[in-house]
Each structure stands twice: as structure tokens, then as C-alpha cells.
C-alpha positions in Angstrom: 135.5 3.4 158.7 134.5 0.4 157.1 137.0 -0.3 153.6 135.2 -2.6 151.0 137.5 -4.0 148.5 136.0 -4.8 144.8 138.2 -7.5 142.6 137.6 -7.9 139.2 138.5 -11.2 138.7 137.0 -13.9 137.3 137.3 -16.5 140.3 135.2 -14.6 142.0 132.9 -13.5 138.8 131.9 -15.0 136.1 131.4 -11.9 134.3 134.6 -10.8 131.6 134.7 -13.1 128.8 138.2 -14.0 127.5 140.0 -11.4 125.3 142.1 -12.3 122.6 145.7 -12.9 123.0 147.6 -10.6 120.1 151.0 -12.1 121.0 151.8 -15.1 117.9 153.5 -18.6 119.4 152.6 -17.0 123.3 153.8 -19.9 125.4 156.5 -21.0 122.8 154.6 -24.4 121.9 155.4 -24.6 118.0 158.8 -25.6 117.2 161.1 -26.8 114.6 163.3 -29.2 116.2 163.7 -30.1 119.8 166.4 -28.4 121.2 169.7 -30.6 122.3 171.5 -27.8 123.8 171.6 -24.4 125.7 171.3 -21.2 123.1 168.6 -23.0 120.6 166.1 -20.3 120.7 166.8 -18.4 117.4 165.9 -19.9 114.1 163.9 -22.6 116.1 160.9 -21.5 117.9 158.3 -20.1 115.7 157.5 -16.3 115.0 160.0 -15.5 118.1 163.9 -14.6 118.3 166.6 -13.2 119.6 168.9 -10.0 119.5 172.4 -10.8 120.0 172.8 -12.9 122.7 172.1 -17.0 123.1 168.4 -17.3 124.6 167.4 -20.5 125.8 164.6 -22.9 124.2 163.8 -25.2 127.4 161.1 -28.0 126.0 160.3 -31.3 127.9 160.9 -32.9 124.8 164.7 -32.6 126.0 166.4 -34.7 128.0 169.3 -32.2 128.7 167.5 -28.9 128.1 164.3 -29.6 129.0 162.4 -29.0 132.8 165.7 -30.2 134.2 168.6 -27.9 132.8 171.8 -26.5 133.2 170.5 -23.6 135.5 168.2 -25.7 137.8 164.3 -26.6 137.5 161.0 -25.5 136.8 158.0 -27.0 135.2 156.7 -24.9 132.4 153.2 -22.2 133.9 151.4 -23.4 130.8 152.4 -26.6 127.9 155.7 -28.0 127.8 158.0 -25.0 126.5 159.0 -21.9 128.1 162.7 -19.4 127.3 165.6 -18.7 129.4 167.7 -15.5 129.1 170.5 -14.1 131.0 169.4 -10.3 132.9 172.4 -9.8 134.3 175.7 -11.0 133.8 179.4 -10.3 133.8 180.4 -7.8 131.3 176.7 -6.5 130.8 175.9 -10.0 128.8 172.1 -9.7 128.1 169.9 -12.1 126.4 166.3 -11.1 124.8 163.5 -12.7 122.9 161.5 -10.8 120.6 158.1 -11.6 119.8 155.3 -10.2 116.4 151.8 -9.4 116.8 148.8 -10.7 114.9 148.1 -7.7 114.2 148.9 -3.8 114.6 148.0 -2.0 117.5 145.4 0.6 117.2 146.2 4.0 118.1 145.4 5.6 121.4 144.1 2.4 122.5 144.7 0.5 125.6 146.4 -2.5 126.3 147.6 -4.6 128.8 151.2 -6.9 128.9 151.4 -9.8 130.8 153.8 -12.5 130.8 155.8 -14.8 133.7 158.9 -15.4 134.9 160.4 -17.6 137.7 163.9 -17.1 138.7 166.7 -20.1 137.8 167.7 -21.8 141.1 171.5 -21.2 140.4 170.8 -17.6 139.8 172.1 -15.6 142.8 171.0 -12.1 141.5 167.2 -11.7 141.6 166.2 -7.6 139.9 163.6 -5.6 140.3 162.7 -4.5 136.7 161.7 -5.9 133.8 160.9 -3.9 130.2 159.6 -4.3 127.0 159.9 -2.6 123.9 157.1 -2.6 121.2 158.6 -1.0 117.4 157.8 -1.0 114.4 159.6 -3.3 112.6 161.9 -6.2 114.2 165.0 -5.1 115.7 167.3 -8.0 113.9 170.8 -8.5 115.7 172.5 -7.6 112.9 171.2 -4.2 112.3 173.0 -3.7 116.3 175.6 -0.9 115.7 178.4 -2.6 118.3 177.9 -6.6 117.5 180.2 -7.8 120.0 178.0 -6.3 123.0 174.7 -8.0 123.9 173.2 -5.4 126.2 170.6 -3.3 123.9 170.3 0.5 125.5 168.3 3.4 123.9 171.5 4.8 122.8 171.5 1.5 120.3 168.1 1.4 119.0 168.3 5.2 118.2 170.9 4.5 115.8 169.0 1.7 113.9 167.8 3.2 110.9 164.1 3.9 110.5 163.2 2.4 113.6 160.4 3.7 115.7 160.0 2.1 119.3 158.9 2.8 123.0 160.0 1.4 126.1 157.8 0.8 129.0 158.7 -1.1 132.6 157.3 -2.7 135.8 159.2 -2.7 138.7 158.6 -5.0 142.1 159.9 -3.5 145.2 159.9 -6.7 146.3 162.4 -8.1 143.7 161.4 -10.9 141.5 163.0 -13.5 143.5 160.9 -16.6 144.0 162.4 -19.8 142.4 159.4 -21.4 143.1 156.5 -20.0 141.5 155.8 -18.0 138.4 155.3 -14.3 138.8 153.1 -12.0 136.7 154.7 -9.0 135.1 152.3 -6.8 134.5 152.1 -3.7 132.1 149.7 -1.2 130.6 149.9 1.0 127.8 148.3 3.3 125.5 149.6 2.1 122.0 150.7 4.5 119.4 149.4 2.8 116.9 153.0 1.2 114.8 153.5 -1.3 117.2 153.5 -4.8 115.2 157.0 -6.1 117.1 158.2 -6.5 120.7 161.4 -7.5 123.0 161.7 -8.7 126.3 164.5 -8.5 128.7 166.6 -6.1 130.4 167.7 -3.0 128.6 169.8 -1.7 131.7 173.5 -1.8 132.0 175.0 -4.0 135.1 175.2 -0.1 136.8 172.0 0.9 136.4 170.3 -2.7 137.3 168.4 -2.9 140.4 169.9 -6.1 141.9 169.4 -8.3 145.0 171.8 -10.9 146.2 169.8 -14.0 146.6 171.9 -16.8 147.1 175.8 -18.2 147.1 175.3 -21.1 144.7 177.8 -19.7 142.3 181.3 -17.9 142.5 179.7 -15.5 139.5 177.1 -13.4 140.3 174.7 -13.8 137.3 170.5 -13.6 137.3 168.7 -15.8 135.1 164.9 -16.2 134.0 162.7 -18.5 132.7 160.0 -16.9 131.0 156.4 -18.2 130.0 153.2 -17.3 128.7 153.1 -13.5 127.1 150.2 -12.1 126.2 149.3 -8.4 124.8 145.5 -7.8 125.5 143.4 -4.8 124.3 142.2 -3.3 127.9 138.5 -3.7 127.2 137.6 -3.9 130.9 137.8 -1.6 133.7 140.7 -4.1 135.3 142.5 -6.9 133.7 141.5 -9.9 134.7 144.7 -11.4 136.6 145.4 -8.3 138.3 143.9 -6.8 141.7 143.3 -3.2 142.3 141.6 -1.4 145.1 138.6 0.6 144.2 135.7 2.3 145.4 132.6 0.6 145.3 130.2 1.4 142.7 126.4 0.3 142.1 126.1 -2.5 140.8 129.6 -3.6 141.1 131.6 -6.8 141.4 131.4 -9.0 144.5 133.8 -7.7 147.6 136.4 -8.5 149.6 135.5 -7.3 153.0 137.5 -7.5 156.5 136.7 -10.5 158.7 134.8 -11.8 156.1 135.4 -16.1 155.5 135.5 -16.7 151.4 136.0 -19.8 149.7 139.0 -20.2 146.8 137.2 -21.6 143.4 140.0 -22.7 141.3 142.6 -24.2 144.7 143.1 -27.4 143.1 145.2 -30.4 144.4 145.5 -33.8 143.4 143.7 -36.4 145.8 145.2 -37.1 148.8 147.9 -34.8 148.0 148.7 -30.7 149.1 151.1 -29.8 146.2 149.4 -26.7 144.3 148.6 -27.3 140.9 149.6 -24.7 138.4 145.6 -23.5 137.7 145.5 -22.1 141.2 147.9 -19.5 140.8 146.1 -16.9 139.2 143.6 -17.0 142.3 145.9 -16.5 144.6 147.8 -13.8 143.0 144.9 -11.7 143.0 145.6 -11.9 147.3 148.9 -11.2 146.8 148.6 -8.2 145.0 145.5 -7.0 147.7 148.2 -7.4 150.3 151.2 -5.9 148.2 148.7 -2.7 147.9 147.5 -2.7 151.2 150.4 -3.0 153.8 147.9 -3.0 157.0 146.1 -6.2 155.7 147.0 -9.9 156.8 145.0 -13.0 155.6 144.5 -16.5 157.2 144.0 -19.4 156.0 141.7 -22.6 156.6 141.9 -25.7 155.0 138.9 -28.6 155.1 138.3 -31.9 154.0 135.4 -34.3 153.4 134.8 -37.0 156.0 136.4 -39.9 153.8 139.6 -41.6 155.5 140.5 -41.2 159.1 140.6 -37.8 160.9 144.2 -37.8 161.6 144.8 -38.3 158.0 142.4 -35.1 157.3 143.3 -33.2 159.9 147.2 -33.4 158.3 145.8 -32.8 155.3 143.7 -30.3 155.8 147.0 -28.0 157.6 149.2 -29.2 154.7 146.7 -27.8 151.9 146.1 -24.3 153.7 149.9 -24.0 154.4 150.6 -24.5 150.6 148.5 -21.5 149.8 150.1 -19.5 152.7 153.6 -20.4 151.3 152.7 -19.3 148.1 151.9 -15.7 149.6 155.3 -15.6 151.8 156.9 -16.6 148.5 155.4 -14.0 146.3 156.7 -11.7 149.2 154.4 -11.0 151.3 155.6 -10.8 154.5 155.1 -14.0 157.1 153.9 -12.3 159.9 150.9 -11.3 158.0 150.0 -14.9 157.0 148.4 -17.8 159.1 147.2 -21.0 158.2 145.0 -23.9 159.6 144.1 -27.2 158.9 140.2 -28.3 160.4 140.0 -31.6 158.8 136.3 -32.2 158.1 135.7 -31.1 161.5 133.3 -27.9 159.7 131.5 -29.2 157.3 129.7 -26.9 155.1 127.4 -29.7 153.2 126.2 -33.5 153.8 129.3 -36.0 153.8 127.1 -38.5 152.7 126.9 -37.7 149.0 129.3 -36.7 146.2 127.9 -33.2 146.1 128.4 -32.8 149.9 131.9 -33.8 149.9 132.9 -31.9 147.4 131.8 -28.7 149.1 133.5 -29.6 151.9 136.8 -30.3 150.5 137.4 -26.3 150.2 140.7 -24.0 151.3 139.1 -20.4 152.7 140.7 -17.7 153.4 139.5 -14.4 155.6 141.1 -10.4 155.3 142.1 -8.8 158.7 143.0 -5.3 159.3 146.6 -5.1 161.8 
């Protein structure tokens, strides 16, 4: 039986128009002062803050805690700002940020949560769960019954007085484990129509934490996150737009991913002569790794081209280094490495005339084709 796989996404459509981002301050941009040390998050970045604990403001404006800090590296997804918290630590430490909403949400209506997070390369803990809580009203630290802990359970926002709040959760079997990339955490909701606040973090004790050892850099085991671009979307589409889903085709619908089938990326980007991924490729490729995550008896290849211009040694290198950059990107986002290959062709497959701007463009391209194991 032949399986036909519809993604609503706009690389490969042009067709959803942007929807508004609810979430105030999303990619923690506006600022008072420029942080000059670790735990400058509260009372500094605008319409966010913290619960008990000592988030992190990490800006490039900083030469100590900016994309260079005391847990490791990481250029920000989006801007020049992004937080840090703590998600599991001796003693059940725990370290939040809680954003506001431009507006309520409206009852019975349905919304989507997105944000990113890339774990801190001296983390050696990576888990598997991350929450949120939307309430009514914000959940101050001092209101906290037991100031002295930082971890936040039901058990303590039941006691805050009046209150109202849900929790909701994704989990990744896989672990949220790359210290490479950003990952999406993705979450949908029907809202129940108070929601105006919201907190981020982990709301499990060290007990209840699902944890995976991920490295020895440090005698304390401890896992740490950066944290960028949140958004809280009103699900006025059949699928979000940076998320992949398996459906049945329809009339009328959305192009197809089908088996065997050679398509070209839109939005793979790279600087010239250079095969570092640049950060506006990512959402295109996570739309693949989530195909593959949902679809276990799928593999993907890879085929990277170049134009004519420069010697073919040169492009055939390049062309290999550019498709294996995409492919490590997949392994990465952990999908497994037997079910990725990659290629280089150099401009030995042109798709257009070398001999004009227009042509060589075309051919500078990184495809990619579905197989069925």
C-alpha cells in the first residue's frame, strides 16, 4: 500500500499566514540593564520573572554572561537574549521564568505552546519532560508557602490563595539532550478561558524527574537549559505551522511527502563557501525530524549540490559537507544514524543553466528523498 504523507508547513506552502504571538517580551529582547552576572533575570527583563529560584538573563551585550557563560555556549535561536534555569539539581533546586499574555485567553478555544531549549554543555543530566502552567494571576515567589525550597509542585500552588491554574506537559522519549541545536517544545491546549499568566520549567521533584545521564563533565549531576523564543498561538489551522503530523490525504490538500520521492529544502541556508547551518534552516528540518520520530520504518537521504563556480574538488567537498550538516542535525535531534545518509554531487546534476545567476542558484540546492526500511 502506497502511504502519502501531507505536511502543513509553510516551507513547503505558502499557504498559513502568520498568527499572532500572545506571549509579551517572547525572545527576552527588552531589558533594563545588561546583565553582569549569573541570576539577573528578575526585576531586569521586561514583563517576565522568576519564582524563587536565580534564572539566568544570558545577553550578548555581556561579556561574562553573555553567549559564552558559566555553563558553556550557545548562540541565542532568535536576537541576542535568551534565559537559563536549573531543571534539576541537588536538593530539588528548580529555577522558572514566568511570562503574561497580551491578552486573556478565550474559553474553549485552542492554542498551541511553543518555545526552545538547548541543553548547557556542562549539563550531564538531559530530562524528558518539560511543563507549563497558565493561572490566573502571577504566581509571585513570595506568595510560595515554604520560601526556602525552589521546586514549585501542585501541592504548593494549591495553597496560594485564590489562585486558579492548569498544568499541561510534553514529554520526548528521546530526551531533550542535544547541546547543539534548539529543540521545539511543543504543546496544545484548549484554554479555559482565565489564563492571562504562565511558568516554565520543571515542576517535578529530583524522584519523579525523568533523567538521562549525558555526560561526566561535572562531579554534580545537575541539568540546565537555555531557553528561547516562546510563543502561545490561537490554533487557527488544522496543524501548527512548525510541527509535522501524519494525516490522511484530503482533496484539495497540501503538497506530499511521498516514498522515493527527491524534494528540494527552501529555506537550507549557508553562508558562501561555507556548510555551517544557519539558524533559519531549522524549522525546515524539524518538520523531517518529527516525520521520522512518528514514523519508525522511514529513513531519509540526503544530497547536496552546488553551482559550477570554483573547481570540482572544491564542490564536490562542499557539496558532502553541506548534506552531512543537515544529516547531523537529524542524528542530533535523535533520530537514529542508521536511518540517515548523506551525499555530496558537486555540480555534477545540475538542475538549471550554470551560465546565469538564476541557473546557479537553482543548482546550489540540498534535497532530500523518504524511504521505507
Amino acid at each position: 500500500m502506497r502511504t502519502l504523507y501531507t505536511v502543513c508547513f509553510a516551507i513547503f506552502i505558502g499557504a498559513f499566514g502568520a498568527a499572532q504571538n500572545l506571549v509579551k517580551n517572547s525572545s527576552f529582547e527588552d531589558y533594563k540593564h545588561c546583565p553582569e552576572d549569573i541570576g539577573r533575570f528578575t526585576n531586569n527583563v521586561v514583563d517576565w520573572s522568576t519564582l524563587q529560584g536565580t534564572t539566568d538573563y544570558l545577553n550578548s551585550c555581556s561579556r561574562t554572561v553573555g553567549f559564552f557563560n558559566h555553563n558553556g555556549k550557545q548562540i541565542a535561536r532568535s536576537g541576542f537574549a535568551y534565559a537559563g534555569i536549573f531543571t534539576y539539581s541537588n536538593k530539588d533546586y528548580r529555577e522558572y521564568i514566568q511570562g503574561s499574555l497580551n491578552e486573556k485567553l478565550e474559553k474553549d478555544k485552542k492554542y498551541i505552546v511553543t518555545f526552545y531549549v538547548s541543553l548547557a554543555d556542562y549539563a550531564t543530566l538531559a530530562i524528558s519532560d518539560f511543563s507549563i502552567v497558565f493561572s490566573n494571576k502571577p504566581i509571585a515567589g513570595s506568595t510560595i508557602t515554604n520560601s526556602k525550597k525552589t521546586l514549585v509542585t501542585h501541592k504548593t500552588l494549591s495553597k496560594i490563595n485564590g489562585l486558579v491554574y492548569d498544568h499541561y506537559m510534553q514529554t520526548d522519549p528521546i530526551f531533550y539532550k542535544s547541546k547543539q541545536i534548539w529543540m521545539q517544545v511543543y504543546i496544545p491546549f484548549t484554554a479555559k478561558g482565565y489564563e492571562t499568566n504562565f511558568t516554565i520549567g520543571n515542576f517535578a521533584s529530583n524522584s519523579r524527574t525523568q533523567k538521562m545521564k549525558v555526560s561526566e563533565v561535572n562531579e554534580k549531576d545537575f541539568s540546565y537549559y537555555y531557553i528561547d523564543d516562546v510563543s502561545v498561538e490561537a490554533k487557527d489551522r488544522e496543524l501548527p505551522p512548525l510541527y509535522a503530523e501524519t494525516v490522511p490525504q484530503k482533496a484539495d490538500a497540501t503538497p506530499k511527502i511521498e516514498r522515493n520521492k527527491v524534494y528540494t529544502f527552501k529555506n537550507v541556508l549557508f553562508e558562501f563557501n561555507k556548510a555551517d547551518l544557519l539558524t533559519a534552516s531549522e524549522e525546515e528540518i524539524n518538520v523531517l525530524t518529527t516525520i521520522l520520530r512518528n514514523n519508525s520504518r522511514l529513513s531519509i537521504e540526503i544530497y547536496g549540490h552546488t553551482d559550477a563556480v570554483g573547481s570540482k574538488e572544491r564542490n564536490l567537498e562542499l557539496s558532502n559537507q553541506r548534506a552531512k550538516a543537515v544529516a547531523s542535525y537529524l542524528i542530533d535531534s535523535g533520530i537514529d544514524e542508521n536511518r540517515v545518509k548523506w551525499i555530496g554531487y558537486g555540480s555534477s546534476k545540475p538542475v538549471a543553466d550554470n551560465t546565469t545567476e538564476e541557473g546557479r542558484t537553482q543548482n546550489r540546492r540540498v534535497e532530500f528523498k523518504m524511504l521505507e526500511n
